[in-house]
Every structure is written in structure tokens, then in C-alpha cells.
C-alpha positions as CSV (number, residue, x, y, z in Angstrom):
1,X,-13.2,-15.9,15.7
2,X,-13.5,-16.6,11.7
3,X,-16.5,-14.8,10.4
4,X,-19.2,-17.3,9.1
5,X,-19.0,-17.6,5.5
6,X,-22.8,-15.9,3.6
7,X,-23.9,-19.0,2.4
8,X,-23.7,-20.9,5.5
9,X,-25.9,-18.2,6.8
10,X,-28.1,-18.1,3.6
11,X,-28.4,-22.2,3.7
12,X,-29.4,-21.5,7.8
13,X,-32.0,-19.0,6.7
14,X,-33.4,-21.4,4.4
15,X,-33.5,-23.7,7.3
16,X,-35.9,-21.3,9.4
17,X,-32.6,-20.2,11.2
18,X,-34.1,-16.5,12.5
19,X,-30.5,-15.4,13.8
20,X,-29.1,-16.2,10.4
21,X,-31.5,-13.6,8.7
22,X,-30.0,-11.3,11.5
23,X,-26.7,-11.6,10.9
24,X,-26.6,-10.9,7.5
25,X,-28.7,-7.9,7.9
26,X,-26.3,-6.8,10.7
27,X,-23.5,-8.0,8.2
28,X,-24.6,-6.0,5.2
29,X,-26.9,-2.6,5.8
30,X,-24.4,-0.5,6.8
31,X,-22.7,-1.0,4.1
32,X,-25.6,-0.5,1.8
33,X,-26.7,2.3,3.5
34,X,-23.9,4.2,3.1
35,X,-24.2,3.2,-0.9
36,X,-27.5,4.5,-1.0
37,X,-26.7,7.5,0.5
38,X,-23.9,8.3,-1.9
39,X,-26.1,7.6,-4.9
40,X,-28.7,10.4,-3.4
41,X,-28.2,13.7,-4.6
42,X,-28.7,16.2,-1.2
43,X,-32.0,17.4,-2.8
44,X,-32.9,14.2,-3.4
45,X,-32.0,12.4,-0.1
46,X,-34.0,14.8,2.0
47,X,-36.7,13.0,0.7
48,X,-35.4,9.8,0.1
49,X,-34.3,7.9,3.4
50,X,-31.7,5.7,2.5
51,X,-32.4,3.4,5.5
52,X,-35.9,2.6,4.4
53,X,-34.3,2.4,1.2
54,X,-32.0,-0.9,2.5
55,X,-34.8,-2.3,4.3
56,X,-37.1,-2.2,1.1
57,X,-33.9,-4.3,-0.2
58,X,-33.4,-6.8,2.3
59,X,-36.8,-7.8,2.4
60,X,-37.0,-8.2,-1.5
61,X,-33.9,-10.2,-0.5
62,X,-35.1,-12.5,1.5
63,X,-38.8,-13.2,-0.3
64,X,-35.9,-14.2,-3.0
65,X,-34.5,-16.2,-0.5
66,X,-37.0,-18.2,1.2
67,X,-38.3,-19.3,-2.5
68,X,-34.4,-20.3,-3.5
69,X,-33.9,-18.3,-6.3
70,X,-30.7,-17.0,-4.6
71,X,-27.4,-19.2,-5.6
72,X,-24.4,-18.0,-4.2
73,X,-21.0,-19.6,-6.3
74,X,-18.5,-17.3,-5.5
75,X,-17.1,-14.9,-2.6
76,X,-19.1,-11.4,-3.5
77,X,-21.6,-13.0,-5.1
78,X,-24.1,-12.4,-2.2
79,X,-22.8,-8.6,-2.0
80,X,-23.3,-7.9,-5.7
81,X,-27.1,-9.2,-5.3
82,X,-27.7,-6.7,-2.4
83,X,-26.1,-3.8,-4.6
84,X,-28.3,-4.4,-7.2
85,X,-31.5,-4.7,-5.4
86,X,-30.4,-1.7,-3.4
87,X,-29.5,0.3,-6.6
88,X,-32.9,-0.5,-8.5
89,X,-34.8,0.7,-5.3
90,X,-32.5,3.8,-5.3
91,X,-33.0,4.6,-8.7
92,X,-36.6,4.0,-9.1
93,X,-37.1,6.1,-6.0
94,X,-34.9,9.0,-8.1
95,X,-37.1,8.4,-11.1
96,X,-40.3,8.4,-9.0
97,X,-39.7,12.0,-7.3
98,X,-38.0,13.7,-10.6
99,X,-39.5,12.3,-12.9
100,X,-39.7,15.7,-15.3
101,X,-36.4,17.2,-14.1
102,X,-33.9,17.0,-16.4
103,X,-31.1,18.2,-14.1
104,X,-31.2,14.6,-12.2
105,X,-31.2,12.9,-15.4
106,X,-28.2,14.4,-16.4
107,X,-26.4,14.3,-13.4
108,X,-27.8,10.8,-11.6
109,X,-28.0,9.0,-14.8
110,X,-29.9,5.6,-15.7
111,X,-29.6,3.5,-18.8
112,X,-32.2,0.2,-17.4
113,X,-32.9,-2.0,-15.3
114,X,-31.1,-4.7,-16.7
115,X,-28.6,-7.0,-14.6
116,X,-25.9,-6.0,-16.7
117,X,-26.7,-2.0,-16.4
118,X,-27.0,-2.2,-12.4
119,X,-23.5,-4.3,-12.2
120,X,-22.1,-1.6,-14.3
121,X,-23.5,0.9,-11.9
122,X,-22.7,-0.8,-9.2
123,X,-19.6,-2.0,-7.3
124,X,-18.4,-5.2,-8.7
125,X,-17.5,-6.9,-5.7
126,X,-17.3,-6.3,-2.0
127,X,-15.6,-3.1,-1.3
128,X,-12.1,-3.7,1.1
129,X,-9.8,-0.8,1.9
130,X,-7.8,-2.0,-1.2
131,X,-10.5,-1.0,-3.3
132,X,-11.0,2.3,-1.6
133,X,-7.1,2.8,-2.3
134,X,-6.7,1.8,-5.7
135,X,-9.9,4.3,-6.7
136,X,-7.8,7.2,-4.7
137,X,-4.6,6.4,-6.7
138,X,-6.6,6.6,-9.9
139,X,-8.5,9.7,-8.7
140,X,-5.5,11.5,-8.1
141,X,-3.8,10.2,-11.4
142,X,-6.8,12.0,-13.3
143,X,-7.0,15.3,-10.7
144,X,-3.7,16.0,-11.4
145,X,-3.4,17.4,-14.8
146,X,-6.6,19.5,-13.9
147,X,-6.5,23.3,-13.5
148,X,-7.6,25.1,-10.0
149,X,-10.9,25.8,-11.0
150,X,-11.9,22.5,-12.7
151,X,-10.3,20.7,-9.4
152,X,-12.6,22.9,-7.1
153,X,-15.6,21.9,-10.1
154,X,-14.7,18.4,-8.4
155,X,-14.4,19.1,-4.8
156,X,-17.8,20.6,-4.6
157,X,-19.6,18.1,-6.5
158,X,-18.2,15.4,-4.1
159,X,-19.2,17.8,-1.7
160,X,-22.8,17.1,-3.2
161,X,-23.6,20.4,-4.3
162,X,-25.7,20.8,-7.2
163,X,-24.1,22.3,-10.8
164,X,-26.4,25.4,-10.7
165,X,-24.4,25.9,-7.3
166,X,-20.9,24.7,-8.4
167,X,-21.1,27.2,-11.3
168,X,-22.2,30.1,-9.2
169,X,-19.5,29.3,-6.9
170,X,-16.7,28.8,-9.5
171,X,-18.1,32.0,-11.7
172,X,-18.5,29.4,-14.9
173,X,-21.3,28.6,-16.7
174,X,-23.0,25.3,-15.8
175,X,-22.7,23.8,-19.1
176,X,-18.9,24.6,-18.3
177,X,-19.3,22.7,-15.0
178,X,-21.0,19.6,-16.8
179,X,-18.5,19.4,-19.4
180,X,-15.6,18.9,-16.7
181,X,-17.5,16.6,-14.7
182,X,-18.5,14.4,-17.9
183,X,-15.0,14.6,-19.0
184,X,-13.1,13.7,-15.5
185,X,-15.9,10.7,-15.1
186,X,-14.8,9.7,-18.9
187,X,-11.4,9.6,-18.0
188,X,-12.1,7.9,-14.6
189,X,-13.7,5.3,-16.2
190,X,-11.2,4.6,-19.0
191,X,-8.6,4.3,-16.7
192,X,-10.4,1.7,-14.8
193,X,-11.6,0.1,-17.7
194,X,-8.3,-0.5,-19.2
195,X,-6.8,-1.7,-15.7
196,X,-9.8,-4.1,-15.4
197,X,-7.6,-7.1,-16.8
198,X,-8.4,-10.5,-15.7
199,X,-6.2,-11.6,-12.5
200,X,-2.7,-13.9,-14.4
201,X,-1.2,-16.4,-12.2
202,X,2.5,-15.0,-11.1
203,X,4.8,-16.8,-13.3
204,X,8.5,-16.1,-11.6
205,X,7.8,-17.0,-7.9
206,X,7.3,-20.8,-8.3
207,X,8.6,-22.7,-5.8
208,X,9.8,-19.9,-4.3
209,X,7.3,-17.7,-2.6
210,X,4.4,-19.5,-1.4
211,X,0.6,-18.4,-3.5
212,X,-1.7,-17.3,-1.2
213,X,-5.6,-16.5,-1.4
214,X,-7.3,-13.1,-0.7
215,X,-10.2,-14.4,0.6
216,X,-7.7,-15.5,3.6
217,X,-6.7,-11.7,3.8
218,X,-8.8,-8.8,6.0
219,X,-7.5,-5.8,5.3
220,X,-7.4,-3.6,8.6
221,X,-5.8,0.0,8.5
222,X,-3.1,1.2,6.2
223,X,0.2,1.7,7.4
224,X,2.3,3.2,5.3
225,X,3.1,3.9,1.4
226,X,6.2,4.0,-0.7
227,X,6.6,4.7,-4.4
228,X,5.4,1.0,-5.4
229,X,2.9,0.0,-2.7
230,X,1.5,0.6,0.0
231,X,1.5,-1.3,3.5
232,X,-1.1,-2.1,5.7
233,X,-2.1,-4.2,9.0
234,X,-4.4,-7.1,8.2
235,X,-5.8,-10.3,9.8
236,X,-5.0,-13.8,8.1
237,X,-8.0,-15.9,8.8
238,X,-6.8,-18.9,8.7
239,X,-4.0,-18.5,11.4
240,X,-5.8,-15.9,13.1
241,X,-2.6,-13.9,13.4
242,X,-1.6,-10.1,12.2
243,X,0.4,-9.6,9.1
244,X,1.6,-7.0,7.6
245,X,0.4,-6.8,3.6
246,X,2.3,-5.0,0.8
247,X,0.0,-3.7,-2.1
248,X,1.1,-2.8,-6.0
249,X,-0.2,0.7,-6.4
250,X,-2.5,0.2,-9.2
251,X,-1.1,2.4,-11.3
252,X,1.8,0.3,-11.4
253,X,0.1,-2.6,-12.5
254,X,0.2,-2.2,-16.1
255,X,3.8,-1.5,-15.7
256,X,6.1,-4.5,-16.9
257,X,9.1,-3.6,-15.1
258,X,7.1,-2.6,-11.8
259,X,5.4,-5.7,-11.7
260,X,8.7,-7.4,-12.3
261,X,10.4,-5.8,-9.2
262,X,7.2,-6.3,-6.8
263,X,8.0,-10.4,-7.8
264,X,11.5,-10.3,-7.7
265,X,11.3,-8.7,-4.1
266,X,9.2,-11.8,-3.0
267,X,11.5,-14.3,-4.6
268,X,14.4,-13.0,-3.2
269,X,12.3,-13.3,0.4
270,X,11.3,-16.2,0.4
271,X,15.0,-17.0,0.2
272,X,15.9,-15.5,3.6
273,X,15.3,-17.1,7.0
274,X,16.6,-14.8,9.1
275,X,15.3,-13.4,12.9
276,X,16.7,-9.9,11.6
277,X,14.9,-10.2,8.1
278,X,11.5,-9.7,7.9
279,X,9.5,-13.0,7.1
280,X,7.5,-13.2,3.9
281,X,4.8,-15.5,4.3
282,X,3.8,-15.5,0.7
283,X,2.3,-13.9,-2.2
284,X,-1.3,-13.6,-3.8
285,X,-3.6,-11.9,-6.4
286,X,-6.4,-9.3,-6.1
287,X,-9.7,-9.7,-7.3
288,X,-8.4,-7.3,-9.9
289,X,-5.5,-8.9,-11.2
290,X,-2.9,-6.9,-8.7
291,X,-0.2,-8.9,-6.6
292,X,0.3,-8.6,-2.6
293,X,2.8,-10.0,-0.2
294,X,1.9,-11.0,2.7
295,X,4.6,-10.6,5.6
296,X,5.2,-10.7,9.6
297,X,3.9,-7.1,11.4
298,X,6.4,-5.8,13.3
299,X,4.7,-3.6,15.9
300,X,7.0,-0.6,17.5
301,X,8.7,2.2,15.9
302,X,11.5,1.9,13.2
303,X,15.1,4.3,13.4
304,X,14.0,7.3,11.4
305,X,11.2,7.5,14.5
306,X,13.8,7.2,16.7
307,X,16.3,9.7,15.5
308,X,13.5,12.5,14.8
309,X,13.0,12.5,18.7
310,X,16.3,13.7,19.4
311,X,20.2,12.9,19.4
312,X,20.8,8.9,19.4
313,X,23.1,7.6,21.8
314,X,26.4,7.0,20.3
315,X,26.5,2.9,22.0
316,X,22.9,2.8,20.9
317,X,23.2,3.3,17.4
318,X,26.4,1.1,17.1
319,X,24.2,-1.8,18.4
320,X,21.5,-1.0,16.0
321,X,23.8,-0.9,12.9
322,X,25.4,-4.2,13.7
323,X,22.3,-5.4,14.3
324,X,21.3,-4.8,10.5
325,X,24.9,-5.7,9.3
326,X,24.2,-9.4,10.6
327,X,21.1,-9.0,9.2
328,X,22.2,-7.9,5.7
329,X,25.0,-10.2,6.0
330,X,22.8,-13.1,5.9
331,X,20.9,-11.8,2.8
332,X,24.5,-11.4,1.0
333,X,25.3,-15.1,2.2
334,X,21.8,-15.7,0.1
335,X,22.8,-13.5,-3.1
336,X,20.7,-10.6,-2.2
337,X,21.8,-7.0,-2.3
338,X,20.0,-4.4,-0.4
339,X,20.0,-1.8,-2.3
340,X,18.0,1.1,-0.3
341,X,19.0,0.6,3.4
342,X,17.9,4.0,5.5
343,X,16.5,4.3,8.4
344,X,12.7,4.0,8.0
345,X,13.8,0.3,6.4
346,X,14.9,-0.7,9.7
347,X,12.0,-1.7,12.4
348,X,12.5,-1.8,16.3
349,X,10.0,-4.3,17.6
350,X,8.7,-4.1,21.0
351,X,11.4,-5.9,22.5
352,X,13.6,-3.5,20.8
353,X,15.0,-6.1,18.6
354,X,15.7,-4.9,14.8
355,X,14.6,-6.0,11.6
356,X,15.2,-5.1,7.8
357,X,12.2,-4.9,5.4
358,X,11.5,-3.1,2.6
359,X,13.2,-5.2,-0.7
360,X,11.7,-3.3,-3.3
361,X,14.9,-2.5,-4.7
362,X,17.3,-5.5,-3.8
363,X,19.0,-7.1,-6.6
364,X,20.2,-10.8,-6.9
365,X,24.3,-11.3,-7.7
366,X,23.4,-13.7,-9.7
367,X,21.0,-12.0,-12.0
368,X,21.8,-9.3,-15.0
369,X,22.2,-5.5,-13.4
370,X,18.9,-4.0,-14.2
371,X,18.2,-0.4,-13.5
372,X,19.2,0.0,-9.8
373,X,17.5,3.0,-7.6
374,X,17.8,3.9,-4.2
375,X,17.2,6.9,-1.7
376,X,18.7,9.9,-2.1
377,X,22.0,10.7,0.9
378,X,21.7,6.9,1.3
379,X,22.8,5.7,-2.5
380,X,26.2,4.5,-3.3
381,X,27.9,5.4,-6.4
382,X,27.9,2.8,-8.4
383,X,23.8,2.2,-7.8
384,X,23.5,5.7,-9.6
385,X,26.3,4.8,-12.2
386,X,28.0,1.7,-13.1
387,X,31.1,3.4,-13.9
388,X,31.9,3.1,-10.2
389,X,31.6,-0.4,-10.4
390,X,29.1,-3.9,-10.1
391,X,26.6,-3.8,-7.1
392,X,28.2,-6.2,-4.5
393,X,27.3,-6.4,-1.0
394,X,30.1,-2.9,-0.4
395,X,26.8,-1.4,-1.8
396,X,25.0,-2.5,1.2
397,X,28.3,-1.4,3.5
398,X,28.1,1.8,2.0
399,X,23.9,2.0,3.0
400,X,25.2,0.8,6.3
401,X,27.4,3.1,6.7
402,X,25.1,6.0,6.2
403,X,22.4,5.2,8.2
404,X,25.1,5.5,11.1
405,X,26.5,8.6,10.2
406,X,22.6,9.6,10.0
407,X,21.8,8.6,12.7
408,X,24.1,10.1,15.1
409,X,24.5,13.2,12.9
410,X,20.7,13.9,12.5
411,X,21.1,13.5,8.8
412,X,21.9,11.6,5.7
413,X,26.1,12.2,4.6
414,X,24.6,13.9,1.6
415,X,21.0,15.5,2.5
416,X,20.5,17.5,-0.3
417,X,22.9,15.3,-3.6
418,X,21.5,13.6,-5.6
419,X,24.4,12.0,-7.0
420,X,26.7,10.7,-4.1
421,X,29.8,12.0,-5.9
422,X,31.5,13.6,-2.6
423,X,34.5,12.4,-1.4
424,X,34.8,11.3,2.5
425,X,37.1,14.3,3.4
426,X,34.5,16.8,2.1
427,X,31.5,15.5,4.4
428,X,31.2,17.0,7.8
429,X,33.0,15.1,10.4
430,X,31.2,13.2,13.6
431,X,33.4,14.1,15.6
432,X,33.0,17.6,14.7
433,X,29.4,17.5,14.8
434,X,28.7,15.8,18.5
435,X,31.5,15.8,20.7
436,X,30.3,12.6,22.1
437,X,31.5,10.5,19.0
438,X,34.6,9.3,19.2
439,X,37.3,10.0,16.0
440,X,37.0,6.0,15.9
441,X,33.6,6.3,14.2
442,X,34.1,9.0,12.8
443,X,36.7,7.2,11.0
444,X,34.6,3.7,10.1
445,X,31.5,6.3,9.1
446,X,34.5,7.4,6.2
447,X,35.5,4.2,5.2
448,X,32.0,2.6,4.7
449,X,31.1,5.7,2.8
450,X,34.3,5.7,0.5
451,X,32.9,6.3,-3.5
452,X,35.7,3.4,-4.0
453,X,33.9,0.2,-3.1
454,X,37.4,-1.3,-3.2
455,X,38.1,1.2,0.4
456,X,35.3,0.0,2.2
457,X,35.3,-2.7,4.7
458,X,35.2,-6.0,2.5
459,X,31.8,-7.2,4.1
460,X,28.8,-6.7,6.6
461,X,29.8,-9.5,8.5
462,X,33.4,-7.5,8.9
463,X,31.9,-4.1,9.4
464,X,29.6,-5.7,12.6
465,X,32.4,-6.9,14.3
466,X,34.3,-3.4,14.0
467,X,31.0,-1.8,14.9
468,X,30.8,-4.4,18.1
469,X,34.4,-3.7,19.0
470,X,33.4,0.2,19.1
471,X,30.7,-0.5,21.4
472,X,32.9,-2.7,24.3
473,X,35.1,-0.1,24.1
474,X,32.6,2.6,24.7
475,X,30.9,0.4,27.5
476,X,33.8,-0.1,29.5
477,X,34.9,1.9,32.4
């Protein structure tokens, strides 16, 4: 059922509507309380109950209310009114109980009570798991550069210890212990500042991917996370269906050439229609400026699951593979390359039927070569130097081609090279390996991962029909 939207429930409250006032509260406080709590120092919240603190709020809320003063013209707009009643009650019950301690001052810090001053203390906007995830990324950006002791300085303060405690603990002075936690919030804060940009519509998907709004989007539980984004399971209101939803790290968003790539993979897409292909549905901006895609869930497992339990049946992973070859045959047919086909790429729904996603790093034929990537066992030569030639769709044979050998040998053809310079003859055989395979696939295995694209089979459409020769053959008596 769609959640009713705050101001229906605010215009029903001004109506006299009793179970409207309700279900905002019940919407709302534990939310708040768990902001109030994080804004109490552990001295200062065992005598400040944060509860009584949000009920304080909520009935300053709704005298506002009742008399009209409350206009709501935009999604948050109700949330950032209840932060900043809540966060004036907070900090007036901080002031109240230290008033003449100059620890609290320094380290729970006030500059008014102005509208602007509690916005800037406050959260801006409804907190979602997005914004819990682009705070970690930038957390850990700033973490990183830190020393062992200045990172423990950090872990106990979010621990809520005091600095006289953190500096007895670390063996450092507590001016030492202020000076790193003013510094890291500095930094924190630049960082967020300067990635604060005001949301730009996406100029290189029209008419191609479909624009979407957030405010359709409920983000759920995350999923996964690659080196651009991360996944996670979500409900789209207005079809009341799961999707899955791919997120810029934010990080990345100040990066040209990320942002770029992010697009481009939903351009190229929204070009497929394919059962085997996952389905983009379309693409949309943050409250903060950074891009999503929203696409088809595919609940089950995926083939990198399936070969960590244990040896993969030799018919079963020749199915799978020309499942993905007709698959990745269609995307060619559509001018779309690949590029980083590996196991953990490939889904297995529930019916045990197989899709491709993950076209972070596929490249159009038609475009210029830009800098190509790719996973390392999985790569083919020429995506690590164009010596070896133009990415075609033998690049995706040659991906294709390792996955098999991966998965019936446990492992990539080249586990530990970087640069997949090694000729055929010099990776171990299948055959050799499991007894089970026959030298027949050992031998396609070879030819897909030739470093000569002009030696592998011509197409993915040829290497399925190899691959579903193979498997008759193995089926039959």
C-alpha cells in the first residue's frame, strides 16, 4: 500500500482528523529520537531523555499546526521542520544543564537559534540509506590518510566517550585529541560542502533512458557494491514492484569521466530488450545531485555463488555460458561490448534462468575507444592494450570463454596476471584439471581465450551453438 503523502496527513489534522496527528507521530519519532540521542553527549543524555525531548517537539509541532503556520512545498520539508524544533529543544536542554562547562561548549557546539544555524546543524532532508552511504564513503575517504592513534581518537568519540577519557586512553594530551577531532570534522565538512552541488539534469540519455523521480524510489537494504556504485533492493511506489537500484559512489561524483561511464551504461541499456539482459527501467537524480538506475531485481544466486560451493557440472556450466553468449549476442547485434563478463555478472533467478548485468564498463562500436578496464583473469588483451587490436565483440568471446574455463576449473585462466599476456598452451589444461571435462572443451576453452582475437570463434552467436553441440553430446547415452 503507498504511504500517505505528510501533507495529506497535515491538511487531515487541520481538519480535526485525530488518526492523522497519530500517524505522523508514529511516522516521525523514532526517527527523531534516535537524532536526539546522537546529539546527547553520554553525560549529558543520562539526564536528558531524548523521548521527552521529541514529545516536547511534536507538541510545539502541532500548536504550529493547528494555528497554520506550517506550509509544506516540497518532499522533506515537513522532516526538516521536525529537526529543527527537535534540535532547538536538544540544544537548549544542553545549554540549560552546562551552562558553565566549557567542555560541552567545545565539543556540542552552538552558534544561535536562527533557522539558518539549525538547518546547518541539522540534516538537510529526510535521511534514506543513500544518505547513510554516501556519509560512510566520505567518512572513510577522510579516515584513511589518518594514523592508528588519531583513527582510534575517532572510534572512541563515536563511541561517545568524552576527550578527558579519549586522551587517557590513547596516552595524548586532550588538546591533542581536540585538535584531530576539529581537524577530521573540518575536513568532513569540506568534503561535503564541495560535493553539495545543485542536482543537473543528465544531458546524454535523452530519448534514450527513461528520467525517473526519487521520490518514486524506497530504498530497502543494500545489495552489493562495486568500484562505481553500489546496488540495493528498493520498492518503486508507483508500480508497487521490487527493483533493483544502482547508486554513483559519491566520491565519484565530481569525477567527469565517472559520471560519464555511469550514463553511458544506461544509454547503452536502454538499448537492449533482451529476456537474458537485465532490464533498465530508467534513470534519475538524487536530492544531491548524484545519478541512479533503476533496474529489474533478480532474486537467486549469481555463478560465482555457485562455483564457490563446489565443482560445477561440466553440462551445467555449458548451458550456462550459452545462455550468456545469446545473451551477449544480442547486445553485440545492438553495438554494445561487454567488456567485464565474470561470473558474479551473471545472475541465476529462481527459475534458474540467467541474466547479464553489470555494464559499467561496456563500450559502444560505434563510439571513440575510451579507456577500457575490466577484471583481472577475465580481461582480454587488447582491453589492457590496443596493440592487440579494436574491442569487437571477440572481446566478449574471450570473457566468455573465461568464465567457462572458471567455472569448471575453480578459477580464472590467469588468477594472479594482471596483464593477460599468456598464451593458450601455457594455461593449465581442463582436461588435466577434472577428468570429467572432455578434451572438446578443453579445446573451445583455448580458442576463446586465444590473445589473437583473429583465433577465436568469430561471434557469440557461433560460440553458443558450439557450446550447445557440446552439451547434446554429453547428454546422450
Amino acid at each position: 500500500m503507498t504511504e500517505v503523502p505528510s501533507a495529506e496527513l497535515l491538511a487531515r489534522y487541520r481538519q480535526h482528523d485525530a488518526s492523522a496527528a497519530e500517524a505522523l507521530f508514529q511516522r516521525y519519532v523514532e526517527r527523531l529520537t534516535q537524532l536526539a540521542r546522537s546529539r546527547l553527549s553520554r553525560k549529558l543524555a543520562a539526564r536528558v531523555d531524548p523521548e521527552d525531548v521529541v514529545l516536547s517537539a511534536f507538541r510545539s509541532f502541532f500548536r504550529l499546526a493547528r494555528g497554520a503556520d506550517v506550509t509544506l512545498r516540497q518532499s522533506g520539508d515537513l522532516w526538516r521542520l521536525l529537526v529543527r524544533i527537535t534540535l532547538r529543544k536538544v540544544y537548549r536542554n544542553a545549554r540549560r544543564h552546562h551552562a558553565d562547562c566549557r567542555n560541552v561548549e567545545r565539543e556540542q557546539p552552538w552558534t544561535g537559534e536562527t533557522d539558518t544555524d539549525l538547518e546547518a546543524t541539522a540534516l538537510s532532508r529526510e535521511p534514506t540509506p543513500t544518505d547513510a552511504a554516501a556519509l560512510l564513503d566520505e567518512l572513510r575517504c577522510v579516515l584513511a590518510p589518518l594514523s592508528p592513534v588519531q583513527r582510534r581518537i575517532v572510534e572512541l568519540r563515536l563511541e561517545g566517550h568524552e576527550v578527558e577519557e579519549i586522551a587517557t586512553s590513547v596516552q595524548r594530551s586532550a588538546r591533542t585529541v581536540r585538535r584531530t577531532l576539529t581537524r577530521l570534522g573540518e575536513e568532513l565538512e569540506r568534503r561535503l560542502s564541495e560535493s553539495a552541488l545543485p542536482p543537473a539534469a543528465p544531458a546524454c540519455v535523452a530519448g534514450s533512458a527513461r528520467l525517473l523521480s526519487y521520490s518514486d524510489i524506497l530504498l530497502q537494504q543494500q545489495l552489493g557494491e562495486g568500484g562505481m556504485g553500489k546496488v540495493y533492493r528498493a520498492l518503486r511506489r508507483s508500480t508497487n514492484t521490487q527493483v533493483a537500484v544502482k547508486i554513483l559512489r559519491k566520491p565519484l561524483r565530481q569525477d567527469e569521466a565517472a559520471t560519464a561511464r555511469f550514463l553511458e551504461e544506461a544509454e547503452l541499456l536502454a538499448r537492449m530488450r533482451h529476456p537474458g539482459i537485465v532490464t533498465i527501467h530508467g534513470l534519475g537524480l538524487l536530492p544531491d545531485g548524484g545519478h541512479f538506475l533503476v533496474m529489474d531485481l533478480i532474486e537467486g544466486s549469481d555463478l560465482a555463488r555457485e562455483m564457490s560451493t563446489g565443482p560445477v557440472p561440466v553440462v551445467r556450466a555449458l548451458h550456462w555460458v550459452s545462455e550468456a553468449a545469446d545473451a551477449i549476442e544480442h547486445a553485440h547485434q545492438q553495438g554494445v561490448v561487454h567488456c567485464d563478463l565474470k561470473p558474479s555478472n551473471l545472475l541465476l533467478d529462481r527459475a534458474g534462468r540467467l541474466h547479464v548485468t553489470d555494464f559499467g564498463l561496456a563500450r559502444s562500436l560505434s563510439g571513440d575507444r575510451l579507456s577500457v578496464g575490466g577484471t583481472a583473469g577475465f580481461m582480454a588483451p587488447e582491453q589492457v592494450d590496443a596493440a592487440w587490436g579494436p574491442i569487437s565483440p571477440r572481446t566478449d568471446v574471450h570473457g566468455l570463454g573465461a568464465v567457462l574455463y572458471a567455472l569448471l576449473a575453480g578459477q580464472p585462466p590467469r588468477p594472479l596476471a594482471r596483464c593477460p599476456a599468456d598464451s593458450p598452451s601455457e594455461l593449465p589444461a581442463l582436461d588435466a584439471l577434472r577428468r570429467d571435462v572432455p578434451a572438446s572443451v578443453t579445446a573451445l576453452c583455448h580458442r576463446c581465450l586465444a590473445r589473437e582475437p583473429e583465433r577465436r570463434p568469430a561471434s557469440a552467436a557461433e560460440l553458443a551453438a558450439t557450446l550447445r553441440v557440446l552439451e547434446r553430446a554429453l547428454c546422450t547415452p
